[in-house]
N, C-alpha and C positions, 0 to 999 in steps of 0.2 A: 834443737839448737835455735837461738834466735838469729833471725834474719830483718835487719830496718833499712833499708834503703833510699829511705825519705824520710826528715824530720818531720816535714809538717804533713799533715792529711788531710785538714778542710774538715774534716769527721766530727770536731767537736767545737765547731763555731757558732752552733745553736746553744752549747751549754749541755751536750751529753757528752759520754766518755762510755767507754766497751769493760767490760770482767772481763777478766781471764777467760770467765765460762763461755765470751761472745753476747752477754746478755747486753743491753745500752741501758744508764742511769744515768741520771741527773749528779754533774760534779761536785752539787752540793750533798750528794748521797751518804749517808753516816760512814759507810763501808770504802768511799773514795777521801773524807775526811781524813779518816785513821789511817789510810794507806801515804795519806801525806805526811801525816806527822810521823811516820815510821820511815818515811826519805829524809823527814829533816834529820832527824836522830842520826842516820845512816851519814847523812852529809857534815855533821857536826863534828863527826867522828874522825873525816876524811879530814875536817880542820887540824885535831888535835895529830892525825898522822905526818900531815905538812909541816910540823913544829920538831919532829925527829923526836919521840919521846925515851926514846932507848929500843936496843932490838927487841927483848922480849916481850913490850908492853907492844911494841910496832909489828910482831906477828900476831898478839893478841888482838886486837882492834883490826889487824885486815881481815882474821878470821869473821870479828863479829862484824864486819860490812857483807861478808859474803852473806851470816848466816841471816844478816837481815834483809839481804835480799830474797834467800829464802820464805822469811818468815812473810816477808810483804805478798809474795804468789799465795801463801796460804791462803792470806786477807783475803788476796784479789779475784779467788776461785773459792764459790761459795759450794760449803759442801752437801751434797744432797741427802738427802732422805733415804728414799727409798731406790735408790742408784748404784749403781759402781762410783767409787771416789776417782774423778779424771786426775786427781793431784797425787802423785804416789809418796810423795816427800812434802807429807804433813811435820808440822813441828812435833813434837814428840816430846814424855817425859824425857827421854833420854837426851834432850837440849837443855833441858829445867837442870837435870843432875850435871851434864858438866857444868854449863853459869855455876850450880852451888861449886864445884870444885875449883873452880878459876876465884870465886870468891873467896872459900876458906884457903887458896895458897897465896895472895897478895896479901890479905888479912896479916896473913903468920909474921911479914914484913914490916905492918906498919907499926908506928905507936897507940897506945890506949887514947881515946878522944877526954879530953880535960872541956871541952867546950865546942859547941857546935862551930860549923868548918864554912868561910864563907866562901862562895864560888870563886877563885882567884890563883896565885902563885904565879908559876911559870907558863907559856902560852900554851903551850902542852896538856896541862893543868886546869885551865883556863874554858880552854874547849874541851874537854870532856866532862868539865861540870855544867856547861851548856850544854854538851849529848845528853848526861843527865835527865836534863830539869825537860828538854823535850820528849825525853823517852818516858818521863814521867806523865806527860801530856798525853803520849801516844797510846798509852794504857789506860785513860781515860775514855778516851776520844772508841779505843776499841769496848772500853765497857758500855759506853752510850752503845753504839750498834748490836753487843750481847744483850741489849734492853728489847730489843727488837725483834734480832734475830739472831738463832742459834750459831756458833761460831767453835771452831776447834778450843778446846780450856787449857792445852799445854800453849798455845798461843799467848794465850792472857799472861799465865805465871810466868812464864821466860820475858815476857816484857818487865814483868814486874822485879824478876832478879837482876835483869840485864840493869836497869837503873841501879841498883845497887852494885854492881859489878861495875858502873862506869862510876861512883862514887870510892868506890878502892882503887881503883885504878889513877884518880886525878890523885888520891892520896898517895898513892906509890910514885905518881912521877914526879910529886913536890918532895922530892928526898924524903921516900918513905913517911910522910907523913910533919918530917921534923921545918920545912918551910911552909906548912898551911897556913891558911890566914886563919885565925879566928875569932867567934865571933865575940865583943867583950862590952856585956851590956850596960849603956848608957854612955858611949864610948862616942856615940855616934853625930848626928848633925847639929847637937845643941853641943860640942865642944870644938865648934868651928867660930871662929874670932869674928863678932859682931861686925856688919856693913855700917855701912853709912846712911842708909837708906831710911 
């Protein structure tokens, strides 16, 4: 169980920060990058919760705050070699297959895409195509550090579903798909009425 008793701790006013493992890095450290961008994800998420997006999308999305807090320990505890694993609740295929399953049952609801979907709709909608687009980062961010250093792989692919699971998901709370915005080319900033300028 976690125990914080103090916000701040003076600990990282040089510019390090502690792993999980106890190890100290440098905050610019690839492995403390990616664990940022998988809080923003996390925090994106908590936006599109504050917007009320309906109950079953609103137990959806608290699950996936929890399991991204999970996923973020993962990051945060580098796994070793030739060691016992101190993290007993690694991400697992078995997180990849339900994402697939949360995916093909919002899928089954929406309509077929006539045209790419631009980030927008209802605020609900709004913020989780913002989770999106940073969970997309986040998967990034954790492939630069798998460049370096060995890293759990069901980690990687569950970020990689989970973006797509927050892209059905904004679909579903813009009334199933049928208020998305989309995208309609040549539509865009040359059919805005001339300035004066």
């Amino acid at each position: 169980m976690v125990h914080i008793d103090r916000i701040y701790t003076r600990s990282g006013d040089e510019g390090q920060t502690g792993l999980g493992s106890g190890e100290r890095v440098p905050k610019v450290h690839a492995r403390i990058i990616a664990g940022g961008s998988v809080d923003e994800t996390n925090s994106a998420i908590g936006l599109a919760l504050a917007h009320g997006p309906g109950e079953e999308i609103s137990t959806v999305l608290t699950a996936l705050q929890q399991f991204l807090f999970d996923l973020g320990a993962d990051l945060c505890v580098p796994k070793p070699e030739n060691e016992p694993d101190p993290l007993p609740n690694r991400i697992s295929q078995d997180h990849v297959k339900k994402l697939e399953r949360l995916i093909d049952h919002f899928s089954a609801h929406v309509g077929p895409l006539t045209s790419f979907v631009l980030p927008g709709g209802n605020l609900s909608a709004a913020a989780l195509h913002l989770a999106r687009s940073i969970c997309r980062r986040a998967e990034i961010d954790v492939l630069r550090l798998h460049a370096t250093t060995p890293i759990n792989p069901s980690l990687l692919i569950s970020l990689n579903r989970l973006s797509d699971l927050l892209f059905v998901l904004a679909r579903a709370t813009n009334n199933n798909g049928l208020t998305d915005v989309l995208w309609r080319p040549g539509q865009g900033l040359m059919n805005l009425p001339h300035d004066d300028a």
